[in-house]
Structure formats: C-alpha cells, structure tokens
C-alpha positions as CSV (number, residue, x, y, z in Angstrom):
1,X,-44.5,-5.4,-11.1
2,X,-43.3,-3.2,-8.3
3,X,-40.3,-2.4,-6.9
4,X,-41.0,-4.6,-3.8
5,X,-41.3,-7.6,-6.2
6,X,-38.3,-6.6,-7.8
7,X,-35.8,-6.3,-4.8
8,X,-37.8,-9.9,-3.3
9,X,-37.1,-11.4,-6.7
10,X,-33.5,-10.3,-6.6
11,X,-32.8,-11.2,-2.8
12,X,-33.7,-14.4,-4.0
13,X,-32.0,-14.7,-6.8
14,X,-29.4,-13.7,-4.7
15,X,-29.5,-16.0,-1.4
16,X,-30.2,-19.2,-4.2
17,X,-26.2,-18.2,-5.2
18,X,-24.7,-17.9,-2.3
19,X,-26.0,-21.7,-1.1
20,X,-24.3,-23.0,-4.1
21,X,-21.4,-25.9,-2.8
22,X,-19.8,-25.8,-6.0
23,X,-16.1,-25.9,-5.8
24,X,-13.7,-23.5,-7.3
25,X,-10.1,-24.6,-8.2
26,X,-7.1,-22.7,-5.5
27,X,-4.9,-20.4,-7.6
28,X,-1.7,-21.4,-6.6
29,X,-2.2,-25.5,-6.0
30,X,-5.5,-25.9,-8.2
31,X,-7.0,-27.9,-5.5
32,X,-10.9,-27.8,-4.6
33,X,-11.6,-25.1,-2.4
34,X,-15.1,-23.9,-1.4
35,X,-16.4,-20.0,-2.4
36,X,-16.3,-19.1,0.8
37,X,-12.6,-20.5,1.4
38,X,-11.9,-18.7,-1.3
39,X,-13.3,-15.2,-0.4
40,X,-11.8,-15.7,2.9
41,X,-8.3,-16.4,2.1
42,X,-7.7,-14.1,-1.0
43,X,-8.4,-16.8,-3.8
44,X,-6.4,-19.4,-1.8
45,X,-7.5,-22.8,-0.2
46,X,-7.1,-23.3,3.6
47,X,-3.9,-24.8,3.1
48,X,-2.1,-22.4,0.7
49,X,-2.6,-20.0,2.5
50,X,-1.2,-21.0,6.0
51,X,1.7,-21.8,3.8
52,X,1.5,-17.4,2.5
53,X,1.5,-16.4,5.7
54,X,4.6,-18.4,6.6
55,X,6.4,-16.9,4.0
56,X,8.9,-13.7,4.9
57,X,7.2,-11.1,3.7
58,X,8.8,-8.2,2.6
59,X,9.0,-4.8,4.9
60,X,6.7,-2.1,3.8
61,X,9.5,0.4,3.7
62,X,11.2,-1.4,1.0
63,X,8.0,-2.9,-0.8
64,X,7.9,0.0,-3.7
65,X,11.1,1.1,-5.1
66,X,13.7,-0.2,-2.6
67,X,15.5,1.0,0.2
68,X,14.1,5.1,1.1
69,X,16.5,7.9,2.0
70,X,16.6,9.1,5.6
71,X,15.8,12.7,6.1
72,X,19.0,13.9,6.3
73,X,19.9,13.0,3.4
74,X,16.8,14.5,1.8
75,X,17.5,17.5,3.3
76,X,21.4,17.5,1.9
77,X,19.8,16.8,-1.5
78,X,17.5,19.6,-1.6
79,X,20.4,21.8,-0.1
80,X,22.8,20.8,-2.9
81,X,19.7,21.6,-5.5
82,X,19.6,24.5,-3.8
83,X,23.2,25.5,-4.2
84,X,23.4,24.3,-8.0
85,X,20.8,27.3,-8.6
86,X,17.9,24.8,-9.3
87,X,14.3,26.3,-9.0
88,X,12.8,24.8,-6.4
89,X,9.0,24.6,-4.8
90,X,7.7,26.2,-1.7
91,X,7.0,23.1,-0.1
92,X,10.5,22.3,-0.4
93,X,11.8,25.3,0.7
94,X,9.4,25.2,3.4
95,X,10.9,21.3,3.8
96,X,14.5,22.4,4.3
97,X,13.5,25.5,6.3
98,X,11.8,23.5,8.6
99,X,13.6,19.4,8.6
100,X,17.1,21.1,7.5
101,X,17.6,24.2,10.3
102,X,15.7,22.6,13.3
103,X,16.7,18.6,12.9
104,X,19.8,18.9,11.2
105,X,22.1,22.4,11.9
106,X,25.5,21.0,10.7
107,X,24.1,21.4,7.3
108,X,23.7,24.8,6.8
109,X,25.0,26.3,4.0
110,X,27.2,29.4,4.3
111,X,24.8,32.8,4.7
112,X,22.2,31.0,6.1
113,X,20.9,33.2,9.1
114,X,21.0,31.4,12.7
C-alpha cells in the first residue's frame, strides 16, 4: 500500500462522515440540531442561539476580574510604592517616568526634577 492509497482511503473515510444527517442534541434546550448547526453556532441549535445573542453581554473591560483602574490611578499606586521604599522593576519605573510626569504632572512627588 502506498501513501496515495492511504490519503484516498482516508479522504474517504473522511467525506463518508461528514454526509452523515445524524442529529446531535443542542446543549442548552436538548433539541435536535444538525452537525453542521452545531459547528456553526458554538454547540447551539439555530434557535438557542438567536436567543445568546439577544442576551446583554458583558463589556470586555469588566469580563476578567471586574472593574480596571484608570491610569492615573496606576500611576498614584506605583508612586505611593515608591514612597513606602518598596523595590520596584524597571518597567515600572520606566511606567511612572513616562504615564506619571508627561500625562499626569500634579502627581509628582516632592524632589522630583521638572
């Protein structure tokens, strides 16, 4: 056997599958839905997931971990890090360098040079 008749056998094998009109059960109503209803719509039947996409969804900023801080008060965090005498990274010296002196020069900490 070569490996031409092994990569014909296995198209075939293959295509045979994908023809099959067996019916899968929805995940979230356990209806019938069709394999490819179900590849298209994220293991969910035509209906179900019409009714996902009505849904509110939640924003991407507050997805992981709730609400983020703004920059500023980044910035005031690292400063006060800072201040305590905490060691602290390059990149985040760098980071209050930078996003602290430019964007935000009310926070400057005494000594700091204009």
């Amino acid at each position: 056997m070569t490996v031409a008749d092994i990569r014909r056998r296995t198209a075939e094998a293959m295509s045979d599958a994908g023809d099959d009109p067996k019916e899968h059960a929805c995940m979230r109503c356990q209806g019938p839905a069709s394999h490819s209803e179900m590849s298209a719509f994220g293991a969910r039947c035509r209906r179900c997931y019409e009714a996902y996409k009505r849904e509110p969804q939640p924003s991407r900023r507050y997805a992981q971990g709730g609400k983020q801080p703004v920059a500023r008060e980044v910035v005031q965090r690292l400063l006060d890090r800072q201040t305590s005498g905490e060691a602290m990274s390059k990149a985040q010296l760098d980071f209050i360098t930078i996003a602290g002196r430019r964007t935000y020069p009310e926070l400057r900490q005494h000594g700091d040079p204009e």
